[in-house]
DRENZALUM-477534 format. One record per atom (N, C-alpha, C): residue in one letter; z, y, x. Coordinates in pm, whole numbers, plus 50000, padded with zeros to 5 digits. Each point is the difference from the previous one (the first is absolute). Layout:
<nodes>
aZYX;...
</nodes>
This chain:
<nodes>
x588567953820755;x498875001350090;x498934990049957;x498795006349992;x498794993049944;x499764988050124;x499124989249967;x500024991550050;x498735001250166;x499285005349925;x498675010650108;x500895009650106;x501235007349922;x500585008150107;x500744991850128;x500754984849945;x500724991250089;x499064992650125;x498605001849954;x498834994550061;x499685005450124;x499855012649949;x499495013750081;x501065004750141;x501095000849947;x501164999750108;x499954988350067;x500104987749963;x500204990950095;x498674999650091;x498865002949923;x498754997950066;x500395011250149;x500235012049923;x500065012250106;x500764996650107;x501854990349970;x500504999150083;x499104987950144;x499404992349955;x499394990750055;x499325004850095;x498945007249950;x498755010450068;x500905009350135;x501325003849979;x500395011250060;x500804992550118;x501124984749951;x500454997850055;x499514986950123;x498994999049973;x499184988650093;x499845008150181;x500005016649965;x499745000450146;x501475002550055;x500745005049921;x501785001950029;x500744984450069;x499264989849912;x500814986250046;x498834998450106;x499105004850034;x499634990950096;x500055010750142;x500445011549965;x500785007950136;x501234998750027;x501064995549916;x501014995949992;x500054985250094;x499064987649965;x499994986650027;x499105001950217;x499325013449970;x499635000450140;x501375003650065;x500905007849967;x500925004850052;x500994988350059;x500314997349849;x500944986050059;x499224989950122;x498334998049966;x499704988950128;x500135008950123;x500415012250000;x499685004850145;x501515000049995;x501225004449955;x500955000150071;x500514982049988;x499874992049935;x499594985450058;x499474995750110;x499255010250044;x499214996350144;x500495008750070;x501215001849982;x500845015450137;x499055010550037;x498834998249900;x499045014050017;x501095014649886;x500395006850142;x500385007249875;x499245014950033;x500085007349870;x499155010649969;x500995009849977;x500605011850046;x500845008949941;x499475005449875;x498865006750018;x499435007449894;x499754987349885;x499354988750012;x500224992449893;x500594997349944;x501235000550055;x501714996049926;x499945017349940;x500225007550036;x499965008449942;x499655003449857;x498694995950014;x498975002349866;x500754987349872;x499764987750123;x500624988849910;x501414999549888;x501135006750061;x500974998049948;x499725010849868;x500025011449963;x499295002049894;x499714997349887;x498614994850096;x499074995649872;x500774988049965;x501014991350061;x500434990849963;x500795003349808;x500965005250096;x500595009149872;x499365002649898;x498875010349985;x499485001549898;x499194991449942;x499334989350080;x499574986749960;x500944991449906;x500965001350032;x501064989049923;x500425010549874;x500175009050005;x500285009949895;x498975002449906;x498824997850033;x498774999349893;x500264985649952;x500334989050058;x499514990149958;x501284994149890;x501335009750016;x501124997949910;x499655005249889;x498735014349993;x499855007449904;x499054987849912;x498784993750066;x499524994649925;x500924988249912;x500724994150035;x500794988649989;x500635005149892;x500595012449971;x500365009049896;x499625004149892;x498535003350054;x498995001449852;x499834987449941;x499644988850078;x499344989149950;x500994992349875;x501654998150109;x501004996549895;x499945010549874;x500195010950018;x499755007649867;x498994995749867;x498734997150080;x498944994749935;x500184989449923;x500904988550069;x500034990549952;x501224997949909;x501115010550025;x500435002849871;x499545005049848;x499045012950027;x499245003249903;x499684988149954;x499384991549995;x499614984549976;x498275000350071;x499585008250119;x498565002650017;x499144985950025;
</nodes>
């Protein structure tokens, strides 16, 4: 993997995942504050999942990368 392509993904993941962690981090301060939301937990658990599953994928490419010697 070209070094522009390792850029581009992480950039993308950044861009994509800034509003995921920060609906995620509202979530946690509200069930921290015994505000709880059904439908938020809902949505939340999820995206949790696939949040952490993108972020294993990147962790994946990158080691790859840095095997290639990038």
């Amino acid at each position: 993997m070209s070094t522009a392509r390792a850029v581009i993904q992480m950039g993308i993941v950044v861009l994509l995942g800034m509003p995921v962690v920060a609906y995620l981090w509202e979530t946690l301060n509200q069930l921290l504050s015994l505000h709880v939301n059904p439908t938020r937990l809902l949505i939340s658990l999820p995206l949790l999942v696939v949040f952490v599953v993108w972020l294993w994928w990147l962790a994946r490419q990158a080691q790859r990368w840095m095997e290639a010697g990038g």
